[in-house]
C-alpha positions in Angstrom: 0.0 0.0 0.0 2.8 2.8 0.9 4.8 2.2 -2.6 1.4 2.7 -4.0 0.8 5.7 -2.5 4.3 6.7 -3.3 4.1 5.9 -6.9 0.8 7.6 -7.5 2.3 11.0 -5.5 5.2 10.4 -8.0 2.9 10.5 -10.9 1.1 13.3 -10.0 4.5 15.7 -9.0 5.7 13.9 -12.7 2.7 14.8 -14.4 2.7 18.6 -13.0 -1.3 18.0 -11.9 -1.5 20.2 -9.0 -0.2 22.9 -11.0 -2.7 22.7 -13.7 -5.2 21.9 -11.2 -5.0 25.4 -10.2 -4.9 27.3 -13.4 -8.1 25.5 -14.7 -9.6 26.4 -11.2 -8.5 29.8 -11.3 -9.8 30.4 -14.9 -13.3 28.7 -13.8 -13.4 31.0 -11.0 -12.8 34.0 -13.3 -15.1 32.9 -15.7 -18.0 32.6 -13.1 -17.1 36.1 -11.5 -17.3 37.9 -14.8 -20.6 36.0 -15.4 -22.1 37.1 -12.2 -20.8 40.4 -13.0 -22.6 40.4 -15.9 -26.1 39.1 -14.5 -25.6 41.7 -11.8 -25.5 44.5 -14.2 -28.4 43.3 -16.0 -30.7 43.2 -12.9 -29.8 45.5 -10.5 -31.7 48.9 -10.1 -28.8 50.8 -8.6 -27.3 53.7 -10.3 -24.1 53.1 -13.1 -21.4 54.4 -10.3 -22.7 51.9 -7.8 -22.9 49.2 -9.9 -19.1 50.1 -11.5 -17.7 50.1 -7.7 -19.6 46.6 -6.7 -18.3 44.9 -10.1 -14.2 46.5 -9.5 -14.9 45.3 -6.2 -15.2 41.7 -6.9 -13.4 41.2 -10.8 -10.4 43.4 -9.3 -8.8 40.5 -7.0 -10.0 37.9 -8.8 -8.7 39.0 -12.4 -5.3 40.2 -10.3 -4.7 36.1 -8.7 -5.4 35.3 -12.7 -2.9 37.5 -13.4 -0.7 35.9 -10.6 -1.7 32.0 -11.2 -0.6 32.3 -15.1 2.6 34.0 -14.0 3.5 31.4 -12.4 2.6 28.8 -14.2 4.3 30.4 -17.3 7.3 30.7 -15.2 7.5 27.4 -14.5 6.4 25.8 -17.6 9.7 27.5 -19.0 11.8 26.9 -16.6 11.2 22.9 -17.0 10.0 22.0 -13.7 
């Protein structure tokens, strides 16, 4: 049983997983902010300001660990490791 474990922890440091794992999360989580950010704008009643201020508010951090998650998975797709 421990070799097994062993072997499929090897496979999945081998096969970068976790790595991906997290930009595909990160895009989905992107994806579904702008789309609520989207919806949000379409149904509110509030004035353009408010809505502007509540949409930065939650697409600002989001798009900026994007920004952050590709980085680093750029940085280490180059480097090889």
């Amino acid at each position: 049983m421990k070799q097994y474990v062993i072997n499929l922890l090897d496979f999945i440091d081998g096969r970068r997983v976790v790595r991906r794992l997290v930009l595909f999360v990160t895009l989905w989580l992107t994806w579904r902010s702008f789309e609520w950010a989207a919806f949000f704008a379409e149904t509110t009643t509030r004035s353009g300001i408010d809505v502007a201020a509540i949409i930065a508010a939650v697409t600002a951090p989001v798009s900026t660990l994007l920004a952050a998650v590709v980085k680093f998975y750029g940085d280490n797709r180059n480097a090889g490791s």
